[in-house]
GUMIZA-448510 format. One record per residue (C-alpha): residue number from 1; residue in three letters; x, y, z. Coordinates in nm, 3 decimals, always signed. Layout:
<atoms>
nr | rest | u | v | w
NUM | Ala | X | Y | Z
...
</atoms>
This chain:
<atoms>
nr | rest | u | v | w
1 | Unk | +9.453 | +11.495 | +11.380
2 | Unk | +9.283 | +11.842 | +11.403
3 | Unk | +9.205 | +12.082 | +11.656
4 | Unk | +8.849 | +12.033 | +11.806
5 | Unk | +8.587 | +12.322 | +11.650
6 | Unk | +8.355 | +12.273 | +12.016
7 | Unk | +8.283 | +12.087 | +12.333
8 | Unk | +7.970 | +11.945 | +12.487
9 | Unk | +7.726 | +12.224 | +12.622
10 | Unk | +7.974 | +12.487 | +12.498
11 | Unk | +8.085 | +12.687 | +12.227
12 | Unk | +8.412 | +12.729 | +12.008
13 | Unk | +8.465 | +13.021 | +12.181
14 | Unk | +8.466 | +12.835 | +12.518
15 | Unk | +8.744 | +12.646 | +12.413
16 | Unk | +8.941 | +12.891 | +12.270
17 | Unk | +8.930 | +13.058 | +12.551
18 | Unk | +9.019 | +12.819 | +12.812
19 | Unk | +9.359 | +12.829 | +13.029
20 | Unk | +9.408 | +12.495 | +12.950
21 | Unk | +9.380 | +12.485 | +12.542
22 | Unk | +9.701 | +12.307 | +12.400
23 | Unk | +9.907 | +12.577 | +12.177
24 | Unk | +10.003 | +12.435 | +11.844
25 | Unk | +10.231 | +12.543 | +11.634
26 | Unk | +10.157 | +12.457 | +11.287
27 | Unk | +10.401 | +12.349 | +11.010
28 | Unk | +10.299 | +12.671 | +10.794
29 | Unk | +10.160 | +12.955 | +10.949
30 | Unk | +9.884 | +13.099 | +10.780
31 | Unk | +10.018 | +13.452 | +10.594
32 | Unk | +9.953 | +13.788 | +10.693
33 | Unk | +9.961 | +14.001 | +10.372
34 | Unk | +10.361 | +14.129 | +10.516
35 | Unk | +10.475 | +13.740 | +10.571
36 | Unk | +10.379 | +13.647 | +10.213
37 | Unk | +10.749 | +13.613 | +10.144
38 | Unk | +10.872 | +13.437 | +10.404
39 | Unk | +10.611 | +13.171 | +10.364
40 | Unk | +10.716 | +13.130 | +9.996
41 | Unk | +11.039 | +13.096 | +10.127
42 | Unk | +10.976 | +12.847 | +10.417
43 | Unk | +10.799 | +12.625 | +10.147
44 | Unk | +11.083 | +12.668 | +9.930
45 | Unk | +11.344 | +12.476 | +10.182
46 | Unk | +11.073 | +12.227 | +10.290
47 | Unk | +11.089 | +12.126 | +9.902
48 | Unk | +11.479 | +12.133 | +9.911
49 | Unk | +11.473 | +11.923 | +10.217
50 | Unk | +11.228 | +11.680 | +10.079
51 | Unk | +11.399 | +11.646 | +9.760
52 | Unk | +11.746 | +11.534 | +9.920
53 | Unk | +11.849 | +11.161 | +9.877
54 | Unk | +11.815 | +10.926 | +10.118
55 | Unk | +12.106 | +10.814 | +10.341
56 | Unk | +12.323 | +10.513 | +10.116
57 | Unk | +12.265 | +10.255 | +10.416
58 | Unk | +11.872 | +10.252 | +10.339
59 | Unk | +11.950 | +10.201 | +9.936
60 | Unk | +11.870 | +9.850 | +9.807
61 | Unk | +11.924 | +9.742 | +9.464
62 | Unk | +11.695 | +9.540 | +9.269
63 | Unk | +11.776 | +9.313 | +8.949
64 | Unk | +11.541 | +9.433 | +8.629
65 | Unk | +11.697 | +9.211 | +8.328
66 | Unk | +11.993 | +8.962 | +8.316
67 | Unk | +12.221 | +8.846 | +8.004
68 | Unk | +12.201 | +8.545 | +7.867
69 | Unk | +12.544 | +8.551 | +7.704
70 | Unk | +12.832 | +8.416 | +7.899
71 | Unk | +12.810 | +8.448 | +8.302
72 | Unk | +12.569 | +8.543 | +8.471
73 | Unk | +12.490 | +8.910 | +8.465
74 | Unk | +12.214 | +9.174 | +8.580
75 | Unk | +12.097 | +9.514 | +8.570
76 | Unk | +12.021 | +9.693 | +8.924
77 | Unk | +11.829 | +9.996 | +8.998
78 | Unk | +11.821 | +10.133 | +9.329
79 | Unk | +11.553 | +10.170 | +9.550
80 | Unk | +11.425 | +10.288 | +9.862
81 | Unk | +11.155 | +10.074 | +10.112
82 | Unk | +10.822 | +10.227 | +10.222
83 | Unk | +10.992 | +10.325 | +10.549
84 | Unk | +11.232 | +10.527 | +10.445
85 | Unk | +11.011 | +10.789 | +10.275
86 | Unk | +10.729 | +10.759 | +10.603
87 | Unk | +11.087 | +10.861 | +10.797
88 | Unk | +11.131 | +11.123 | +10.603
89 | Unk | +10.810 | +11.216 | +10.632
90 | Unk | +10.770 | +11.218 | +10.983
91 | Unk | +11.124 | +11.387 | +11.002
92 | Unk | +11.009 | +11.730 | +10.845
93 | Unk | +10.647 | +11.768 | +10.892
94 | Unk | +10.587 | +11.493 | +11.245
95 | Unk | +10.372 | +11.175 | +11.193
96 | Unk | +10.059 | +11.493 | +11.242
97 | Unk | +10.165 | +11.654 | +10.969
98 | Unk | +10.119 | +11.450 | +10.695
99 | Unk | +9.812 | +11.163 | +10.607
100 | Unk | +9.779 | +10.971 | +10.306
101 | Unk | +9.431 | +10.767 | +10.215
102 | Unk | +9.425 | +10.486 | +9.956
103 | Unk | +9.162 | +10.372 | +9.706
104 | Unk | +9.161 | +9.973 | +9.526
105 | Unk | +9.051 | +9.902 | +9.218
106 | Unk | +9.038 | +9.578 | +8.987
107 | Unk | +9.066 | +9.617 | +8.679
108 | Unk | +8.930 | +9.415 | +8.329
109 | Unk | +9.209 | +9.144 | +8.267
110 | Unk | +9.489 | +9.202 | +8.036
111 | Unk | +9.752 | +9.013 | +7.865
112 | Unk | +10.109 | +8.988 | +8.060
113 | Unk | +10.348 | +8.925 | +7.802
114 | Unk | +10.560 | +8.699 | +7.955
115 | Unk | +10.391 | +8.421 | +7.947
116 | Unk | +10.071 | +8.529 | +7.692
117 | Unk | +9.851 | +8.479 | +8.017
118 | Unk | +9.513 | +8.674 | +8.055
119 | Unk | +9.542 | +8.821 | +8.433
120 | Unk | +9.351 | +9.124 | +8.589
121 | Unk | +9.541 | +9.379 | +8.764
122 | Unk | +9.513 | +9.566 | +9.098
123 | Unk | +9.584 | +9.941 | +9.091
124 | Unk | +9.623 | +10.125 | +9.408
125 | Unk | +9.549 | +10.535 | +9.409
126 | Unk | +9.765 | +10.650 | +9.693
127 | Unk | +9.630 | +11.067 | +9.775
128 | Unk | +9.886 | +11.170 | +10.010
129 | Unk | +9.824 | +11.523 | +10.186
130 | Unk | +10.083 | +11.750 | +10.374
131 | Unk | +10.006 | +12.037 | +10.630
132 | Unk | +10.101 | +12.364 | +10.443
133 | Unk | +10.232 | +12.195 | +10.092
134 | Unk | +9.879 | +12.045 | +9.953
135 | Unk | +9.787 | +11.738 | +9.829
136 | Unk | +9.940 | +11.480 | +9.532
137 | Unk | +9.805 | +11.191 | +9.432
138 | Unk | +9.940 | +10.835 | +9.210
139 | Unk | +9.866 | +10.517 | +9.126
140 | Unk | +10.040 | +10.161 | +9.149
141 | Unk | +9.974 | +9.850 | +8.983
142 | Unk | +10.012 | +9.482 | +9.015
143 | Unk | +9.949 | +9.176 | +8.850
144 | Unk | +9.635 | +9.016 | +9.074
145 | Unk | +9.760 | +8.661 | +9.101
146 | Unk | +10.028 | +8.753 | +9.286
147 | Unk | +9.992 | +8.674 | +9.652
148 | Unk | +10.160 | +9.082 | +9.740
149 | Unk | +9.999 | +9.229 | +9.473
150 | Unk | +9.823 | +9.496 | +9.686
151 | Unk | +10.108 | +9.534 | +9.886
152 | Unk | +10.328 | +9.583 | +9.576
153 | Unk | +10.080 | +9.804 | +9.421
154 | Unk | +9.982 | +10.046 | +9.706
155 | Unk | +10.387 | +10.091 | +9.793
156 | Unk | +10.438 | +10.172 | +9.429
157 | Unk | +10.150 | +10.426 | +9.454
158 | Unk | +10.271 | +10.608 | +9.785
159 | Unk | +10.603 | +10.664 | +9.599
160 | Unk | +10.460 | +10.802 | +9.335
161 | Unk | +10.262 | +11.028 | +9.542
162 | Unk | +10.626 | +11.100 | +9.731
163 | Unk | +10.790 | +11.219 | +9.401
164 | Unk | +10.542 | +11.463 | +9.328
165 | Unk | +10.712 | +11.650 | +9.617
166 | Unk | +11.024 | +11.585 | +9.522
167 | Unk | +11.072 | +11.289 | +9.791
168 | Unk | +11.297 | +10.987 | +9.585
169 | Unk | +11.235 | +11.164 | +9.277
170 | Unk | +11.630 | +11.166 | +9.199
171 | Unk | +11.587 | +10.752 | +9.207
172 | Unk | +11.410 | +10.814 | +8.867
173 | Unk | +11.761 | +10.944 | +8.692
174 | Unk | +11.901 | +10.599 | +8.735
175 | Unk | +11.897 | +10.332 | +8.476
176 | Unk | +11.960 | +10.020 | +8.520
177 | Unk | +12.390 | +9.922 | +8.624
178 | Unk | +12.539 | +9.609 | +8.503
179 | Unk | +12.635 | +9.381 | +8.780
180 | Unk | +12.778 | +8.990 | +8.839
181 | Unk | +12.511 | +8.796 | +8.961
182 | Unk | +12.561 | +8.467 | +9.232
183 | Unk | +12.403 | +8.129 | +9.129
184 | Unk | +12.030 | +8.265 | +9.267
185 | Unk | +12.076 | +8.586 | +9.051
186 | Unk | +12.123 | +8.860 | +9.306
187 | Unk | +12.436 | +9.152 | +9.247
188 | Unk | +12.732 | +9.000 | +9.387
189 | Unk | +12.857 | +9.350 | +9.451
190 | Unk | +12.615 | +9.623 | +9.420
191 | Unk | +12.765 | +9.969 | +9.265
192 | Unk | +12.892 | +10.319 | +9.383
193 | Unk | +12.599 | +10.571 | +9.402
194 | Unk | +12.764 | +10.867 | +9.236
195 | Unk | +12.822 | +11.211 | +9.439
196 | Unk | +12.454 | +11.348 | +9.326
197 | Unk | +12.254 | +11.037 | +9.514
198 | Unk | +12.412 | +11.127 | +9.822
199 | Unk | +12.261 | +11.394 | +10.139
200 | Unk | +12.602 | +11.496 | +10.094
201 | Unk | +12.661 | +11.534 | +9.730
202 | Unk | +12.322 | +11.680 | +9.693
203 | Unk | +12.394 | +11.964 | +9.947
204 | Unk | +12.692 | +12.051 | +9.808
205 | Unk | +12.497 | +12.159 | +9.499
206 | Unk | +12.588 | +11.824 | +9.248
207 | Unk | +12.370 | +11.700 | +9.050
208 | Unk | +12.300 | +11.453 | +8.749
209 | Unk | +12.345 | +11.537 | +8.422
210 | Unk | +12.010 | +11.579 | +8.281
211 | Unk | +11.884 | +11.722 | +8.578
212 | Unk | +11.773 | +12.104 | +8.399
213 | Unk | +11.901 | +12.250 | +8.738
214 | Unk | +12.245 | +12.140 | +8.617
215 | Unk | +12.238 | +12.390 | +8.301
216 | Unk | +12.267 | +12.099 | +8.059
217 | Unk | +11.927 | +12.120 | +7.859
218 | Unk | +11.776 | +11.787 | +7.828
219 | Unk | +11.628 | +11.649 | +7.529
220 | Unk | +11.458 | +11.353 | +7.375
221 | Unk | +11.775 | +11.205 | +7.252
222 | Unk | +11.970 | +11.279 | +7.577
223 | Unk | +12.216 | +10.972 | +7.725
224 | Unk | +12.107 | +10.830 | +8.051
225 | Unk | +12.181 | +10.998 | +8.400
226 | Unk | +12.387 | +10.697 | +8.514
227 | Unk | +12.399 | +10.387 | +8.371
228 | Unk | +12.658 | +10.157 | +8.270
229 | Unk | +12.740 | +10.041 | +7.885
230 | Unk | +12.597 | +9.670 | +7.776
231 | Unk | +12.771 | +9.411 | +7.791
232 | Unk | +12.988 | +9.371 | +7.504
233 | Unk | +12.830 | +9.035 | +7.396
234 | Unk | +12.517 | +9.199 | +7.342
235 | Unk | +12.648 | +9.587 | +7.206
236 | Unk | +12.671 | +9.394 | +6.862
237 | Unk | +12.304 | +9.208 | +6.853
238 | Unk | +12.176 | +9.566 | +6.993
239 | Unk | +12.309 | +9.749 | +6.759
240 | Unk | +12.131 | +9.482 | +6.459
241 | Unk | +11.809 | +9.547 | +6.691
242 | Unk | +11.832 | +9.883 | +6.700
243 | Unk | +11.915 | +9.923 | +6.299
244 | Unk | +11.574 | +9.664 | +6.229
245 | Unk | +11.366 | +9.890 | +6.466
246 | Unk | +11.453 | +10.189 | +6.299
247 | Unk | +11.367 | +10.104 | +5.983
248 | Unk | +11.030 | +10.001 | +6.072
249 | Unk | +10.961 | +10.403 | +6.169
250 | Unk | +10.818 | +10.414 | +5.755
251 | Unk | +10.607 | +10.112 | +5.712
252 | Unk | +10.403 | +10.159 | +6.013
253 | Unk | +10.359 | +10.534 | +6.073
254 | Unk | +10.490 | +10.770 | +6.311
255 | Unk | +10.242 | +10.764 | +6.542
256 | Unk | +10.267 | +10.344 | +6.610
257 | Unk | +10.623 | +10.365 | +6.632
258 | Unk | +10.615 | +10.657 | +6.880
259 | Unk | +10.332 | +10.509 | +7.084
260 | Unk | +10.488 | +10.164 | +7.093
261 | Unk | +10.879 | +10.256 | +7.198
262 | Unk | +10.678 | +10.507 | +7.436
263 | Unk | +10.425 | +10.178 | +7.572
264 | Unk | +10.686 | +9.958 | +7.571
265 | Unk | +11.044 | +10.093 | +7.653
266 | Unk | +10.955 | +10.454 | +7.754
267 | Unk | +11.195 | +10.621 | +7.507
268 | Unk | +11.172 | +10.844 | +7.267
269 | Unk | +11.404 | +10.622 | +6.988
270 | Unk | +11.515 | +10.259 | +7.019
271 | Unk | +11.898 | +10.363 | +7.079
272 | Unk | +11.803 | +10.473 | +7.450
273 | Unk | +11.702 | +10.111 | +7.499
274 | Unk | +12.010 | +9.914 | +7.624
275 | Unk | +11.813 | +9.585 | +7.743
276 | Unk | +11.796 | +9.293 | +7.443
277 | Unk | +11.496 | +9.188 | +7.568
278 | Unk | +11.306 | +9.511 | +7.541
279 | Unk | +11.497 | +9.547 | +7.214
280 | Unk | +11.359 | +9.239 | +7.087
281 | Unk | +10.984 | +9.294 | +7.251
282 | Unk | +10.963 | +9.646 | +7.081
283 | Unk | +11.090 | +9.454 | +6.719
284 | Unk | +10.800 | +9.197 | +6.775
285 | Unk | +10.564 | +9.439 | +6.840
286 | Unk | +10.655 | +9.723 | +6.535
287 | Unk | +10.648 | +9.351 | +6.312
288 | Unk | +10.328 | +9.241 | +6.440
289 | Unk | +10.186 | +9.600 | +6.317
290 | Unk | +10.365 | +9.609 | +5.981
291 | Unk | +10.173 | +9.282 | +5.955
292 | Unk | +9.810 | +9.455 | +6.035
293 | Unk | +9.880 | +9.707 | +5.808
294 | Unk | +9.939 | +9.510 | +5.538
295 | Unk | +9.574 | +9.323 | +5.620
296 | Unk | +9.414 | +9.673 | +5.668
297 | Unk | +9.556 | +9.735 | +5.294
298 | Unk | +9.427 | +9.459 | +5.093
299 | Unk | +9.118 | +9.486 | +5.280
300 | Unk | +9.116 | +9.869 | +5.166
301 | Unk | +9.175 | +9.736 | +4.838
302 | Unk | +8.820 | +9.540 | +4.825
303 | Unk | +8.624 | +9.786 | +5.058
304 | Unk | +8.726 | +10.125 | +4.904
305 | Unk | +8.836 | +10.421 | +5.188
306 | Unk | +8.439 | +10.492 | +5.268
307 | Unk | +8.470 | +10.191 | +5.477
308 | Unk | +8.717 | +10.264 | +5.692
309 | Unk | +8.579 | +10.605 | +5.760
310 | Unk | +8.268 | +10.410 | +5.907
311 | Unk | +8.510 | +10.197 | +6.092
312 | Unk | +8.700 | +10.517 | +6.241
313 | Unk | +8.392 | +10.713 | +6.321
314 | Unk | +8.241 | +10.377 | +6.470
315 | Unk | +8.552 | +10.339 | +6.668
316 | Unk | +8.594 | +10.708 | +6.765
317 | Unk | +8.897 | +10.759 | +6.595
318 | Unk | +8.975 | +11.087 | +6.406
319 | Unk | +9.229 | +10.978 | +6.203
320 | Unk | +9.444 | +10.670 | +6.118
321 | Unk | +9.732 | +10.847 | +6.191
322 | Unk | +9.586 | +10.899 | +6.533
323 | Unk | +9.641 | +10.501 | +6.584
324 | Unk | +9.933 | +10.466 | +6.821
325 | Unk | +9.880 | +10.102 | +6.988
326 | Unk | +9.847 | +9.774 | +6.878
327 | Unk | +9.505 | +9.702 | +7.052
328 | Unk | +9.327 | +9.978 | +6.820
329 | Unk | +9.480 | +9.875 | +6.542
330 | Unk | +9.318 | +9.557 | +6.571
331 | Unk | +8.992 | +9.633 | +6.612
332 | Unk | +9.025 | +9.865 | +6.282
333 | Unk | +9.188 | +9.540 | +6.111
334 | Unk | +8.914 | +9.283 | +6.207
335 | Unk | +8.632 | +9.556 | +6.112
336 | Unk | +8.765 | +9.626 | +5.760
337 | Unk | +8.807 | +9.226 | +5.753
338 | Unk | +8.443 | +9.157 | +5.834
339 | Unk | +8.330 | +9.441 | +5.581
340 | Unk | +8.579 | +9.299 | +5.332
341 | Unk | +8.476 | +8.953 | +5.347
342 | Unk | +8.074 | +9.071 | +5.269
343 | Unk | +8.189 | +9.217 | +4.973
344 | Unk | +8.333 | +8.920 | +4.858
345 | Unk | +8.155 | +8.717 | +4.579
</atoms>
């Protein structure tokens, strides 16, 4: 809500002038050139008050994967609801001090992998503006036959925007926390947060370990903030996965084994990965690209490398070490194919 710049059959002037104006006080005072500092300071602890955790008693904790092997187990992450962050929100800056706007999109359909169906997705761009601090913005997506998938997707996209403040942002050092799970697969007990995902904790200056504000410099290879080892039935088939994804790093190229652990796990090398399933999905995907390669080289063998230059510059592609997904790869596979095949007595 903003101040009104005029009134019927007046001026600004009138109004600012009037006995009966409302005085507000603003979040953040505009500087004068000797409050400088104590604006960069006031913007400084709204930060550090936005970047505290939430209270435990709002925390829920959702299952991402279970095991297979033996009972019934799960990994949780935590999580906050919608509400808690709009508290927050309204907390520090008043439900005036703070707006966020939202923009829907469809997108062309893609191919959800667990179950090889062909579904289009919703994405939701959340812009979410405070009074002094600026404006960030994110998006969220969702699977479009789901019946919440806009709900889903814009609640994904106003966290997003929240992080870029710091708000929740320490939810992202979790990982997921093997749990027993009841005969409908939720946590029979949910786990301890540790000292650092507290208000508490936090104020008392703890914080996890790859946090840089710690002193511990992080680093690609870098363990996990807080997570709990596999299962021991699976540490043994990881450790095989592991072993058969790393050796695929030479047949396919650097840049298809980065961009597919990156796509697919979001890590940097396969032994940050402690799900089997992701494990596994990452192997299928590094074999299924071993496999185009070798059809991109026996086509090379009948087309000569002239053709796949054409293919490249016809695709946009600098280089063929550029190639870092599956979906590119293909289209470079079924070109030299269709060249190949015309050269073909």
């Amino acid at each position: 809500m903003s101040v009104p710049n005029g009134r019927a059959n007046g001026s600004a002037a009138d109004v600012g002038a009037s006995d009966h104006a409302p005085e507000l006080t603003p979040v953040l005072a505009v500087p004068e050139s000797s409050t400088l500092r104590f604006l960069l300071d006031q913007v400084k602890k709204i930060c550090a008050d936005l970047e505290v955790p939430f209270d435990p008693r709002v925390i829920e904790w959702r299952v991402t994967n279970t095991s297979k092997n033996g009972k019934a187990r799960g990994q949780v992450i935590p999580y906050a609801d919608q509400r808690a962050y709009t508290d927050r929100l309204n907390q520090l800056f008043t439900p005036a001090g703070w707006t966020r706007k939202y923009r829907v999109h469809t997108s062309a359909n893609f191919e959800r992998s667990k179950d090889q169906k062909t579904v289009a997705k919703v994405f939701v761009t959340c812009e979410l503006s405070i009074n002094g601090l600026g404006a960030h913005s994110a998006t969220g997506e969702e699977w479009a036959d789901d019946e919440n998938a806009g709900t889903a997707a814009e609640a994904q996209a106003f966290k997003r925007s929240c992080a870029c403040f710091g708000l929740g942002r320490y939810l992202y050092y979790f990982e997921g926390i093997w749990v027993d799970l009841d005969d409908r697969k939720r946590p029979k007990t949910v786990p301890h947060l540790p000292p650092w995902a507290t208000p508490d904790g936090w104020r008392s200056g703890v914080r996890p370990l790859s946090d840089s504000r710690s002193g511990s410099s992080s680093s690609n290879s870098a363990k996990p903030a807080y997570s709990q080892q596999t299962p021991p039935a699976d540490q043994e088939k990881n450790s095989t996965l592991v072993r058969q994804i790393e050796a695929m790093a030479e047949p396919v190229g650097k840049a298809i084994y980065r961009g597919l652990l990156r796509t697919i796990a979001r890590a940097w090398n396969p032994g940050q990965i402690q799900e089997t399933a992701v494990l596994e999905k990452v192997l299928g995907h590094l074999q299924a690209a071993e496999r185009g390669i070798r059809r991109l080289d026996a086509a090379l063998h009948i087309t000569g490398p002239e053709a796949l230059g054409s293919v490249l510059q016809s695709l946009r592609i600098a280089s063929l070490d550029k190639v870092d997904n599956l979906e590119t790869l293909k289209k470079i596979v079924l070109e030299m194919e269709r060249t190949a095949s015309k050269r073909t007595p």
